[in-house]
RONUMI-400640 format. One record per residue (C-alpha): residue number from 1; z, y, x; residue in one letter. Coordinates in pm, whole numbers, plus 50000, padded with zeros to 5 digits. Each point is the difference from the previous one (the first is absolute). Layout:
pos:pz:py:px:code
NUM:Z:Y:X:a
...
END
This chain:
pos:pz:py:px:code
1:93562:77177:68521:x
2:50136:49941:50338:x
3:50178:50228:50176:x
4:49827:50146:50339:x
5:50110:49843:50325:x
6:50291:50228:50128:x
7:49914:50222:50296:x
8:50151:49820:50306:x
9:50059:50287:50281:x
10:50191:50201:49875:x
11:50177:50331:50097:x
12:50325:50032:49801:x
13:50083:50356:49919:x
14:50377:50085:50121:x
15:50075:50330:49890:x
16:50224:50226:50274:x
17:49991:49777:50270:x
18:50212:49691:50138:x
19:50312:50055:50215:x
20:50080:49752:50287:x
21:50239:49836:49771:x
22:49758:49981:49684:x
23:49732:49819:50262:x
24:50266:49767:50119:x
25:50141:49960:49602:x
26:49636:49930:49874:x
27:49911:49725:50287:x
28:50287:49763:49919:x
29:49951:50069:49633:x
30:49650:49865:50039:x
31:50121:49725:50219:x
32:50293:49885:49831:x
33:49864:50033:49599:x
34:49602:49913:50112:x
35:49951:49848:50329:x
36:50260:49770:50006:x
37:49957:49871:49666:x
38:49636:49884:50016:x
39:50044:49821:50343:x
40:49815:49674:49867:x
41:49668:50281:49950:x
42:49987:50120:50301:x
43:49789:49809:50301:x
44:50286:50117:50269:x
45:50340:50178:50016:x
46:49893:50410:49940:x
47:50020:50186:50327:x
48:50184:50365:50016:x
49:49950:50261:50297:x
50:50170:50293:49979:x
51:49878:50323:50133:x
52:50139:50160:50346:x
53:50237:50264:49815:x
54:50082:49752:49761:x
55:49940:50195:49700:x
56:49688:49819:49918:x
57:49939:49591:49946:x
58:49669:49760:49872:x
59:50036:49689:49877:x
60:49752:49753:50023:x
61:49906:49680:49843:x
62:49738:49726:49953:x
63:49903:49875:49686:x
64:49757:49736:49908:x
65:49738:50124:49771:x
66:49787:49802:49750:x
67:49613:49952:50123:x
68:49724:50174:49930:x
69:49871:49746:49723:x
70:49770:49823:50165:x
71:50175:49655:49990:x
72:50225:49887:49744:x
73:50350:50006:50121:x
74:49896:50187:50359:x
75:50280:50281:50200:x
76:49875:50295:50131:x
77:50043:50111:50347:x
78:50362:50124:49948:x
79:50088:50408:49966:x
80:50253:50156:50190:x
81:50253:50267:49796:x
82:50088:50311:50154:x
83:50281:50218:49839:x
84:50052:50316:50178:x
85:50377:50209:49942:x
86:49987:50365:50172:x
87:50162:50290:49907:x
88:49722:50174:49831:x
89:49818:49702:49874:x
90:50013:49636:49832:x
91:49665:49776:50030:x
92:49913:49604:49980:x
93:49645:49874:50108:x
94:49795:49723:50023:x
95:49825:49987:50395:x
96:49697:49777:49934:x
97:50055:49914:49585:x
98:49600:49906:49888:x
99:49942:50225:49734:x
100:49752:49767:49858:x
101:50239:49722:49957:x
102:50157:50141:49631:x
103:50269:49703:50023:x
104:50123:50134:50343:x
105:50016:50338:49856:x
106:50178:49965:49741:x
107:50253:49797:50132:x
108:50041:50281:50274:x
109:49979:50275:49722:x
110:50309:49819:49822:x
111:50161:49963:50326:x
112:49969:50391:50026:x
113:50142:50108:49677:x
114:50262:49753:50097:x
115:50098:50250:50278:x
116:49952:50287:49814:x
117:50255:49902:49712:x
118:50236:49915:50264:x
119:49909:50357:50191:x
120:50040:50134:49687:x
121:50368:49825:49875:x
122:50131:50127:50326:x
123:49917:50333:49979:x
124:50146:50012:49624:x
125:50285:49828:50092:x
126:50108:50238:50310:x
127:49856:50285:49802:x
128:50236:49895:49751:x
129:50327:50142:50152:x
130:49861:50338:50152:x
131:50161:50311:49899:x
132:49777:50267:49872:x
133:50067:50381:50036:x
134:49707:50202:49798:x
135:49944:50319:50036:x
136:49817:50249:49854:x
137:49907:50309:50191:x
138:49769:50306:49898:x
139:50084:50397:49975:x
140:50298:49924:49834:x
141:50342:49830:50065:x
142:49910:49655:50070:x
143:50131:49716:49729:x
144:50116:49667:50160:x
145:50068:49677:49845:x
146:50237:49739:50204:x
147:50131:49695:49962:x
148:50241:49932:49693:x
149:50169:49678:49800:x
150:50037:50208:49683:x
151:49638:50170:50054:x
152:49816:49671:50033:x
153:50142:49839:49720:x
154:49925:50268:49746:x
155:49665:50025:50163:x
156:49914:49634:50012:x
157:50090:49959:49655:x
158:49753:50313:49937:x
159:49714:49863:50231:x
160:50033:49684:49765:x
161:49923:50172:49722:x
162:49740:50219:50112:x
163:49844:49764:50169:x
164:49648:49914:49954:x
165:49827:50259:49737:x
166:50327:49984:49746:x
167:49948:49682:49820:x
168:50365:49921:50121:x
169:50125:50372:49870:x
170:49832:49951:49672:x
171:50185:49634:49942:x
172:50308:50146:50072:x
173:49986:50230:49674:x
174:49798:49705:49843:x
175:50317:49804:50033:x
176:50262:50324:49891:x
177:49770:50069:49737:x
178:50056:49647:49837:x
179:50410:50004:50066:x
180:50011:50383:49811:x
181:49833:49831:49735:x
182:50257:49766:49962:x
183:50227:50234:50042:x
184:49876:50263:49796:x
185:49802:49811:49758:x
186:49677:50209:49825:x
187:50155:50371:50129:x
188:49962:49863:50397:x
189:49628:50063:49950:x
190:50032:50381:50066:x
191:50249:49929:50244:x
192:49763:49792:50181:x
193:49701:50247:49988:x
194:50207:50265:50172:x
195:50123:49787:50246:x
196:49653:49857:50115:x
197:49857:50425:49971:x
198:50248:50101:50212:x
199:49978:49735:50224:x
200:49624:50015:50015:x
201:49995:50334:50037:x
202:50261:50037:50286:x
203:49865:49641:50192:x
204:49881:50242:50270:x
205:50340:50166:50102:x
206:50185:49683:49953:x
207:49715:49847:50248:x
208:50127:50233:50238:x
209:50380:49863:50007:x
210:49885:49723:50216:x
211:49978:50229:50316:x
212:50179:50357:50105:x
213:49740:50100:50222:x
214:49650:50139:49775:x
215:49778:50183:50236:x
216:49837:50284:49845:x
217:49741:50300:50143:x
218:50323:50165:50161:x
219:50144:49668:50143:x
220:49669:49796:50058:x
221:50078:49794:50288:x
222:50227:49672:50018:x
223:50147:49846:50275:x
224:50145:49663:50014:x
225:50228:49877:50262:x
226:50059:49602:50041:x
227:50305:49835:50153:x
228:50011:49672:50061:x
229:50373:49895:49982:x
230:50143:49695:49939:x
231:50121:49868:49622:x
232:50357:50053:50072:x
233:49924:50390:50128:x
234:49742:50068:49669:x
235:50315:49844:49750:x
236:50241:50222:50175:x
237:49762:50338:50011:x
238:49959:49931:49631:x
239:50323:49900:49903:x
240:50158:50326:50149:x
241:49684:50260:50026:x
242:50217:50272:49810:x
243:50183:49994:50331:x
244:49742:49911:50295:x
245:49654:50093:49890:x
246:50054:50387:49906:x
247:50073:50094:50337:x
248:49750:49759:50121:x
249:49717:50134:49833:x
250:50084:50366:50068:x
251:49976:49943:50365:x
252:49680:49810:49894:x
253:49898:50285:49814:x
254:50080:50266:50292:x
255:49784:49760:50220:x
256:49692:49980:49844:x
257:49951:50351:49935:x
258:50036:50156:50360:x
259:49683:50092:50100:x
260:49826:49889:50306:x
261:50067:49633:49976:x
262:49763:49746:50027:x
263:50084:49643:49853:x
264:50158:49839:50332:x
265:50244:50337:50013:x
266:50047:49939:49650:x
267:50058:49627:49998:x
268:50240:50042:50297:x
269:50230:50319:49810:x
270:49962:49727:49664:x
271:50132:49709:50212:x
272:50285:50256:50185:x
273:50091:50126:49636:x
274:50031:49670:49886:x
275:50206:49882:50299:x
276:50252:50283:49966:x
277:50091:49906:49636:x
278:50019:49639:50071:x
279:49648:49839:50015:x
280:49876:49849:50329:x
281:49634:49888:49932:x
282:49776:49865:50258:x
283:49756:50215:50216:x
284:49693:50029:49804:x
285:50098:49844:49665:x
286:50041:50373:49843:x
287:49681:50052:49785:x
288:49959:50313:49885:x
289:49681:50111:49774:x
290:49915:50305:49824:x
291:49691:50012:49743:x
292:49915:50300:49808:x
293:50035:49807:49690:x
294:49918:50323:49795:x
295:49680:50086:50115:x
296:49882:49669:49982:x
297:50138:49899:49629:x
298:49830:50339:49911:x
299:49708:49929:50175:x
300:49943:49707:49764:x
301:50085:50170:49730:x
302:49710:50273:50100:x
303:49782:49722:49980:x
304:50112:49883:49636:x
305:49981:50358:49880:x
306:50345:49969:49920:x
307:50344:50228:50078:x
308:50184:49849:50246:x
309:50284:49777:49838:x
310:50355:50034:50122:x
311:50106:49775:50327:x
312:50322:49813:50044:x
313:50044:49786:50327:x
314:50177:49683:49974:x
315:50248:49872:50203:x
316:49847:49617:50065:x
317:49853:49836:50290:x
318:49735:49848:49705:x
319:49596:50101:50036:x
320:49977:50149:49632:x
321:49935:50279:49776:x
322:50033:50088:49623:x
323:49925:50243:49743:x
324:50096:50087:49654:x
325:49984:50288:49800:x
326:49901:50122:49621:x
327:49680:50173:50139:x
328:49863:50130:50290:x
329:50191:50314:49985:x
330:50345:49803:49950:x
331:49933:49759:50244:x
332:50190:49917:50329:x
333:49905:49684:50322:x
334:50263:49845:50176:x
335:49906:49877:50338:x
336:50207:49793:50250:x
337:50144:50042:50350:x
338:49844:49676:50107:x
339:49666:50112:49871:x
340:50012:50328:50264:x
341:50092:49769:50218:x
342:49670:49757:49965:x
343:49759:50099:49806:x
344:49782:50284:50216:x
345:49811:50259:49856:x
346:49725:49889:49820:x
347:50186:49684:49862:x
348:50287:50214:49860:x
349:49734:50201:49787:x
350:49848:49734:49876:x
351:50353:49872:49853:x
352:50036:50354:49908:x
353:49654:49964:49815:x
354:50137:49722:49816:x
355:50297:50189:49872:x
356:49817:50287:49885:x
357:49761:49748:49809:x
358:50307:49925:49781:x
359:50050:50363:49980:x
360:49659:50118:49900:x
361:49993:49662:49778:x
362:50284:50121:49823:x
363:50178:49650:50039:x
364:50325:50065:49903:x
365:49850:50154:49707:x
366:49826:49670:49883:x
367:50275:49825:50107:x
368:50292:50143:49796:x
369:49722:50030:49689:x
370:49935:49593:50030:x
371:50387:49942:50006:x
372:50085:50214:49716:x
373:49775:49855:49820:x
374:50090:49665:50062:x
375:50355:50102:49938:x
376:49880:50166:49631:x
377:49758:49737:49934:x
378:50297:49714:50055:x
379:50248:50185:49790:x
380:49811:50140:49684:x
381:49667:49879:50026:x
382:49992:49650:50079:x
383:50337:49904:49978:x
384:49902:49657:49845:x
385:49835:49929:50306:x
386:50276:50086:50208:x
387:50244:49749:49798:x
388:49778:49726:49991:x
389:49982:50050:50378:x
390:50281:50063:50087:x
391:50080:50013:50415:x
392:49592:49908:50033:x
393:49873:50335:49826:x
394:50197:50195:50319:x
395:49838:49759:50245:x
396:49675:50082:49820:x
397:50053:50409:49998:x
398:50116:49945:50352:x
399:49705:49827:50116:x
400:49776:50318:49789:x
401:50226:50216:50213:x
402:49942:49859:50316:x
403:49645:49914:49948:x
404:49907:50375:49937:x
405:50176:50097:50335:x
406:49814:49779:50176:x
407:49661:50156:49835:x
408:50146:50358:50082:x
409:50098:49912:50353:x
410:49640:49866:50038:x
411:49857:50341:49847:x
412:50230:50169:50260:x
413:49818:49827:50307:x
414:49700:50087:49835:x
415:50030:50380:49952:x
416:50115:49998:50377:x
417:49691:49831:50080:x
418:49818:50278:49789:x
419:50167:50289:50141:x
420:50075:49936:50328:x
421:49701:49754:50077:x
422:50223:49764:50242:x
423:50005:49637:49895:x
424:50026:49832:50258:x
425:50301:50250:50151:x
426:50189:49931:49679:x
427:49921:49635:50053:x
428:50138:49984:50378:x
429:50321:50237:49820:x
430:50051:49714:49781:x
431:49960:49686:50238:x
432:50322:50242:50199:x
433:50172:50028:49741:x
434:49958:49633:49819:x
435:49916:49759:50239:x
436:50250:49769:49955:x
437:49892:49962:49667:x
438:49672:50015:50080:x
439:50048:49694:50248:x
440:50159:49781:49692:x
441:49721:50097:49827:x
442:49805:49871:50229:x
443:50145:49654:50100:x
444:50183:49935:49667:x
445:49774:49821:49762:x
446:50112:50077:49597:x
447:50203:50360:50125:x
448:49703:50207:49922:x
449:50041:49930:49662:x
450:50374:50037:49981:x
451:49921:50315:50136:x
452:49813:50107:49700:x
453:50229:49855:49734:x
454:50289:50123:50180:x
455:50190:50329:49836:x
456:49866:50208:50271:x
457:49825:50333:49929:x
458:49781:49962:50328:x
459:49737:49717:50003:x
460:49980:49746:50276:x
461:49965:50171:50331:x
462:49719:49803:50153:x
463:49779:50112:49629:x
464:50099:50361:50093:x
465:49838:49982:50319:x
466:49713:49730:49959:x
467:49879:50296:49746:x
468:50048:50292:50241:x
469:49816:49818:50250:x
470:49706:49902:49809:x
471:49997:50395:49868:x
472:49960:50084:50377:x
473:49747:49751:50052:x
474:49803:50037:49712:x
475:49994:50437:49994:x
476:49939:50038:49710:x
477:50122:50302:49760:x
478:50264:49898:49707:x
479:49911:50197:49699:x
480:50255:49825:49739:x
481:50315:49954:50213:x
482:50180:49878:49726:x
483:49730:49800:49894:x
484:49964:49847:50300:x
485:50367:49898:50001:x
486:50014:49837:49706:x
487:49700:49751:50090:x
488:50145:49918:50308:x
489:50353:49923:49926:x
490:49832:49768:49700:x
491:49771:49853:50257:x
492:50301:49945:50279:x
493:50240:49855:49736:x
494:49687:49773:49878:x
495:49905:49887:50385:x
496:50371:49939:50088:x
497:50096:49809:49658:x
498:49694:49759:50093:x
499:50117:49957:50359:x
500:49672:50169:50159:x
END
């Protein structure tokens, strides 16, 4: 089955706005790593006009498209590209594209994810060295998390293995387990048990070690402030934030909790705070956003009948959440920085949604059950098999592993669906968060199946939403979410491994 001709105009979400310098960084990033490499497609040299107060720019171009089919070999007419770079917005269109004519469209709809991936690499890239200051404020003292070298390397290491919904966690002691036993030989069995117990049991406090600040009822509210700063600045902030950042982020602190302020007095005592311990950052580039990421975690919750797990908020610029726990009553979400930063409202619950599929699922449960078993099964039961083997009975229980993740993170999109009754919001949430994988996916013939054979616990990102978008168009109620799961990720697996 084909894929769908891409939308061409497109409006390109940018999150927080576009200082002067961003609009001027993103127009000769376009220029100089798309424009001026496909000079031999273009019909003429692309034109640029900047705006009066030089803070906005279009591009234009002419590009010759095919015809509308009526002779073999005919051009069309020709379309003219329009990309647009303001401070509030990013868009490309198409003045006078045929919609009829499906070549011309998708050649134009390529051309468009084109510019979005490269939209989209720049605003990663420059995202990349912003310092983050997260605080979170409620009836109580607030909590604040800054920038650290010795914080973000503990924490990276922890976001790696509580990533996804645990499957990494659960190798970990997969691959202790086996080294006690050589170790300990037949008596590392009950040292193993208690280690994976206690583990499993406490995977929702040690979920929260990936972030200081946990908004609760007292402390609800969270409030991000973005710097940009340049590489050298973040590596020294880091390097020495035992000494800088403390005072820093008290005078941060003291500023965002005087009363009265709206955000342009509070983005001008941010940048004056900043200045005074040795930041100078642009006019404007401050971002500062503040989500009551409480109410709106329990507000999903509410809708899954379930108690409201425990929130950590991650230090990373990355559009993601996770969630582990033994049961819904030990369970806990992280959520990133970057995600309060992009995701609005109603695409932030749906994520949420996701996460508290896993919870209600009981996904760590299953998971930790499937590799203890597998650990058991290699060592007492079947240990023939395992010999025999060898090094291909661990790619096999790997590829179990990762197989039933990708089943579970289906069921998890599914129970969102159920509860929350937003596909096609969780859909747009996902094409935010993976489009550049999406756009691979797209335009890379074969990589849909490496994405399913791959040891991933998520399935392919263009399945997840091709499914979520036929749920919205289709309306109709799911009765067997797991069920339905199952038969899909069979089917996908099925359609990609036969190249349709």
């Amino acid at each position: 089955m084909d894929e769908p001709p891409a939308e061409a105009d497109r409006e390109i979400p940018v999150q927080g706005g576009l200082s002067p310098q961003a609009v001027r960084g993103l127009a000769e990033f376009v220029k100089t790593h798309y424009l001026d490499t496909r000079v031999g497609l273009l019909d003429q040299p692309y034109q640029e006009s900047w705006s009066g107060a030089g803070d906005s720019v279009e591009l234009s171009w002419d590009v010759s498209t095919p015809g509308d089919g009526t002779k073999a070999g005919a051009s069309g007419p020709g379309t003219s590209a329009r990309l647009s770079v303001g401070p509030n917005s990013v868009s490309i269109s198409f003045p006078g594209l045929d919609a009829k004519n499906v070549e011309a469209a998708k050649l134009c709809g390529r051309m468009a994810d084109d510019i979005e991936i490269m939209v989209t690499s720049f605003l990663t890239s420059a995202k990349s060295t912003n310092l983050y200051f997260i605080f979170s404020r409620g009836t109580s003292q607030a909590v604040r998390d800054v920038p650290s070298s010795s914080a973000t390397m503990r924490r990276d290491a922890m976001k790696r293995i509580f990533a996804g919904n645990m499957v990494n966690l659960y190798l970990v002691i997969m691959a202790v387990s086996f080294g006690l036993f050589f170790l300990l030989g037949n008596s590392a069995i009950f040292v193993v048990i208690a280690l994976q117990l206690l583990v499993l049991f406490f995977s929702d406090r040690l979920a929260l070690e990936m972030g200081k600040v946990r908004p609760t009822q007292e402390r609800p509210s969270v409030t991000v402030v973005s710097v940009p700063v340049s590489p050298e600045t973040k590596e020294l902030v880091t390097k020495y934030a035992k000494n800088i950042v403390p005072d820093t982020s008290e005078r941060l602190e003291k500023a965002l909790s005087e009363d009265g302020q709206d955000d342009s007095q509070t983005r001008v005592a941010v940048q004056d705070v900043l200045a005074r311990s040795g930041f100078k950052p642009a006019p404007g580039e401050v971002s500062i956003v503040t989500r009551n990421v409480y109410g709106l975690v329990k507000g999903v919750a509410d809708r899954f009948r379930l108690p409201v797990p425990k929130i950590v908020i991650m230090n990373n610029i990355a559009d993601n959440a996770a969630a582990t726990g033994v049961s819904p009553s030990r369970a806990s979400i992280s959520i990133t920085a970057g995600s309060l930063e992009d995701l609005d409202d109603p695409e932030l619950s749906s994520v949420v949604g996701h996460e508290m599929g896993h919870i209600m699922g009981r996904d760590s449960l299953i998971l930790f059950s499937l590799t203890f078993i597998l650990y058991l099964g290699g060592l007492y039961l079947w240990l023939p098999v395992l010999l025999y083997l060898g090094i291909f009975y661990y790619l096999l229980i790997f590829a179990i592993i990762y197989a039933v993740g990708k089943v579970l993170e289906t069921r998890a999109d599914t129970e969102s669906v159920v509860k929350l009754g937003q596909p096609a919001i969780l859909a747009d949430a996902l094409t935010n968060i993976g489009f550049r994988q999406l756009y691979y996916e797209r335009y890379s013939p074969g990589l849909k199946l490496v994405d399913w054979l791959k040891f991933d616990p998520h399935p392919p990102i263009y399945f997840r939403i091709q499914r979520l978008s036929r749920f919205a168009a289709l309306g109709s109620k799911i009765t067997h979410p797991s069920l339905v799961s199952i038969r899909d990720c069979v089917s996908g697996f099925l359609q990609a491994l036969v190249g349709v």
